[in-house]
C-alpha positions as a Python dict, from the first residue, in 0.01 Angstrom:
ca = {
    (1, 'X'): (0, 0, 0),
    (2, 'X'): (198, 269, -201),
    (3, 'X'): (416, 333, 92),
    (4, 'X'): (524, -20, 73),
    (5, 'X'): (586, -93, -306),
    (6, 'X'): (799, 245, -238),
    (7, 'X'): (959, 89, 56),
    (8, 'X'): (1037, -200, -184),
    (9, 'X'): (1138, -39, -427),
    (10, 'X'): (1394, 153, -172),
    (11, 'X'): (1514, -191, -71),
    (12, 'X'): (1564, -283, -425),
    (13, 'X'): (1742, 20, -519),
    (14, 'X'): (1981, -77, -218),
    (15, 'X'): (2072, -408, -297),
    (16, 'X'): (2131, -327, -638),
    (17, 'X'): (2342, -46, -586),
    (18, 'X'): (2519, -332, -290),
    (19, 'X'): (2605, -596, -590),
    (20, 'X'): (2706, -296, -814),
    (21, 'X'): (2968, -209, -511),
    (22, 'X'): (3031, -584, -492),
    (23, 'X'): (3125, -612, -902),
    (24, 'X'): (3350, -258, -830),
    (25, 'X'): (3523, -381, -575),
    (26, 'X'): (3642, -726, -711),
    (27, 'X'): (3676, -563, -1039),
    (28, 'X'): (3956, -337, -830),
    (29, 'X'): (4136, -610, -648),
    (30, 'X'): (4201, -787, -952),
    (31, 'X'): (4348, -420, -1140),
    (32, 'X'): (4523, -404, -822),
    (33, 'X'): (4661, -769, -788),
    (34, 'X'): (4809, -756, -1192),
    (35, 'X'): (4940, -440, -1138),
    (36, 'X'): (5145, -492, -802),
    (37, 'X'): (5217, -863, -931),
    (38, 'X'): (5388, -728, -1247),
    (39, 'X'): (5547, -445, -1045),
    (40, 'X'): (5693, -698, -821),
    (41, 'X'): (5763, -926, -1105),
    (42, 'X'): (5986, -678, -1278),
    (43, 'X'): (6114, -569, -961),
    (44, 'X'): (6258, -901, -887),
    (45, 'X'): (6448, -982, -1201),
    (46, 'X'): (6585, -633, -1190),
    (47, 'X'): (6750, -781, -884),
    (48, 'X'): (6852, -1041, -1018),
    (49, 'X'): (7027, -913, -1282),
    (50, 'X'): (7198, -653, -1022),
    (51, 'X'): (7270, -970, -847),
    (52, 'X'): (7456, -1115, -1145),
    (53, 'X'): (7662, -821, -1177),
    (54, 'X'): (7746, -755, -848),
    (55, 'X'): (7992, -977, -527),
    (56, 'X'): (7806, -1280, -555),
    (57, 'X'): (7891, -1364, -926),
    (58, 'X'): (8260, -1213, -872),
    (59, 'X'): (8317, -1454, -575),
    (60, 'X'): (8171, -1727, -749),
    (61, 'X'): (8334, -1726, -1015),
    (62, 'X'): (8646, -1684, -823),
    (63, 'X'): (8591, -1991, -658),
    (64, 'X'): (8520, -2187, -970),
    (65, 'X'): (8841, -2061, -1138),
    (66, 'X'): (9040, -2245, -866),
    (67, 'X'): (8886, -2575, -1052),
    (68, 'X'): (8791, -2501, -1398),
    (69, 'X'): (8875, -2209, -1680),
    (70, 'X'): (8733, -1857, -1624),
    (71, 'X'): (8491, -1876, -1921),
    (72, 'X'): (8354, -2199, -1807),
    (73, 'X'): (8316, -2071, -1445),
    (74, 'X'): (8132, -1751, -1570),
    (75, 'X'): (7929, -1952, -1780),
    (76, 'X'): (7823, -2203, -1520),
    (77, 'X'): (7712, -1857, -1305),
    (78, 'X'): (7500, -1684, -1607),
    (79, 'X'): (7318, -2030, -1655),
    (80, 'X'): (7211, -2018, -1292),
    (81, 'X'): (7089, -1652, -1288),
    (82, 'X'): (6917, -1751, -1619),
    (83, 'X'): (6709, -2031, -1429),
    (84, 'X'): (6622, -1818, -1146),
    (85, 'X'): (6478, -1567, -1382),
    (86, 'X'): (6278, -1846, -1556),
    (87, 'X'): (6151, -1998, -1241),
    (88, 'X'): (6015, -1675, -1136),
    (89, 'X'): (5886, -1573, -1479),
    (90, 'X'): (5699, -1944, -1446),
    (91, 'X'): (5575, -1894, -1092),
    (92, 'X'): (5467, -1517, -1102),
    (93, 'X'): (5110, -1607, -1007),
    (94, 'X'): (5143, -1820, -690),
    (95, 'X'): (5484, -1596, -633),
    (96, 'X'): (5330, -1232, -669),
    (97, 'X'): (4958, -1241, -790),
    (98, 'X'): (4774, -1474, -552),
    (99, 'X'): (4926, -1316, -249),
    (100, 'X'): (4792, -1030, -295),
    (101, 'X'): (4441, -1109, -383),
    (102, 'X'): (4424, -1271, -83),
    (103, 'X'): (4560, -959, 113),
    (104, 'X'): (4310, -744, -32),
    (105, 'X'): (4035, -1021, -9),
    (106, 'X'): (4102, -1295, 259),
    (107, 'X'): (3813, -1522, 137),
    (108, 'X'): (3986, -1547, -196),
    (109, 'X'): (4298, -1664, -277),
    (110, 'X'): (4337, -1714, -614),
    (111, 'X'): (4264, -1539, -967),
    (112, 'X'): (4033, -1889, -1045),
    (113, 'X'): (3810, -1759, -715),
    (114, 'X'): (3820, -1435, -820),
    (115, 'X'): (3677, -1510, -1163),
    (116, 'X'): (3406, -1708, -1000),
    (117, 'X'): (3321, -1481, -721),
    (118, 'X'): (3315, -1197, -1012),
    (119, 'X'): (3070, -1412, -1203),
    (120, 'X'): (2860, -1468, -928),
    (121, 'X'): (2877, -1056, -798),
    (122, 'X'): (2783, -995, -1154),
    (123, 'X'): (2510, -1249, -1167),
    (124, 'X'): (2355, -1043, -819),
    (125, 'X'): (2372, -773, -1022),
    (126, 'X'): (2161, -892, -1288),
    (127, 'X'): (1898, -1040, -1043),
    (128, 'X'): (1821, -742, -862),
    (129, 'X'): (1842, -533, -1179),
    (130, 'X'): (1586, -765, -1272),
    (131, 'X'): (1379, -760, -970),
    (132, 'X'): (1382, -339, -941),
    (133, 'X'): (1270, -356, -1279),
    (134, 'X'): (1001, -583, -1196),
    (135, 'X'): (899, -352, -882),
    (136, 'X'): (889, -71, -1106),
    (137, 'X'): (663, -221, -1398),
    (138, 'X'): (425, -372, -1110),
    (139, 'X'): (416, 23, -927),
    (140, 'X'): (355, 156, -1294),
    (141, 'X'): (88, -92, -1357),
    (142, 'X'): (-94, -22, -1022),
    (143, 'X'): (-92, 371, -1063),
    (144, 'X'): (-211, 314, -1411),
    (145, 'X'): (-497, 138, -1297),
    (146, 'X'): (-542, 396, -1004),
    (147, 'X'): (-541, 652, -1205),
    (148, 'X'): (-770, 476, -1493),
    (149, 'X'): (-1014, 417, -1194),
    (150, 'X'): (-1006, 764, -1086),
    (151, 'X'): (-1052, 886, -1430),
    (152, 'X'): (-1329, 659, -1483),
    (153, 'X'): (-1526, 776, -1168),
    (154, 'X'): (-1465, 1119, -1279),
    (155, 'X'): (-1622, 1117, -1622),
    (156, 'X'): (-1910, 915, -1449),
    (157, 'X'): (-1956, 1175, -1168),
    (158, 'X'): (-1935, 1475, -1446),
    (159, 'X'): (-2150, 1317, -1726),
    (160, 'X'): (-2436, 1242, -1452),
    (161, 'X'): (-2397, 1675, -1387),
    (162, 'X'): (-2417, 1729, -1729),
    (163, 'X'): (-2768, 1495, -1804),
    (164, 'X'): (-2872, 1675, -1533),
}
């Protein structure tokens, strides 16, 4: 019997220390999935702005002067640049975030299913902190009461010597 509340408790031990893994590694992919998101994020209006100073807004604008003003030309060009960077600012998370959460986890694919399969990994970790906790209390309890017994049986077995 005590080798299998010890087996149990092995199990226990085990799948606790699995959820605590679980909780770790989601914990990591969603570090991992700001970090490289923001990364990329900056990364991308950095070339946009290189892309504003460089050929593309030179030509351009050359081939706007042939129709309008300079200024107006130039200012037709920054306006554009400007809404790229906004609609990349706006879309970072289906852009640059959700891809890769679902490269480091291909079950999930968004931060929403991350949060939820977070709450549920932490929730395992709770239940079988719960139930080694239990197995321990119920292995305490039984050695107590072994070891009551015993004691028991020994003060009957030495105060029977002593009467006689």
């Amino acid at each position: 019997m005590d080798h299998d509340v010890i087996g149990q408790i092995k199990r226990e031990v085990s799948l606790y220390g699995q959820s605590l893994g679980e909780v770790g590694r989601l914990r990591l992919i969603r570090l991992i999935s700001r970090v490289l998101g923001l990364f990329l994020l900056m990364f991308i209006v950095l070339l946009l702005v290189f892309a504003l100073l460089s050929f593309g807004a030179v030509a351009i604008i050359d081939a706007l002067t042939n129709h309008m003003p300079l200024w107006a030309a130039a200012l037709i060009l920054g306006v554009l640049y400007l809404l790229l960077i906004a609609v990349v600012i706006a879309c970072r998370k289906p852009l640059f975030v959700h891809p890769f959460i679902k490269l480091m986890d291909s079950e999930i694919s968004t931060e929403e299913e991350l949060a939820l399969k977070m709450i549920e990994a932490k929730h395992n970790v709770e239940l079988q902190s719960i139930e080694l906790n239990n197995q321990v209390a119920g292995a305490t309890q039984s050695l107590n009461l072994i070891l009551s017994i015993v004691g028991r049986i020994w003060r009957f077995i030495f105060s029977k010597k002593r009467k006689g």
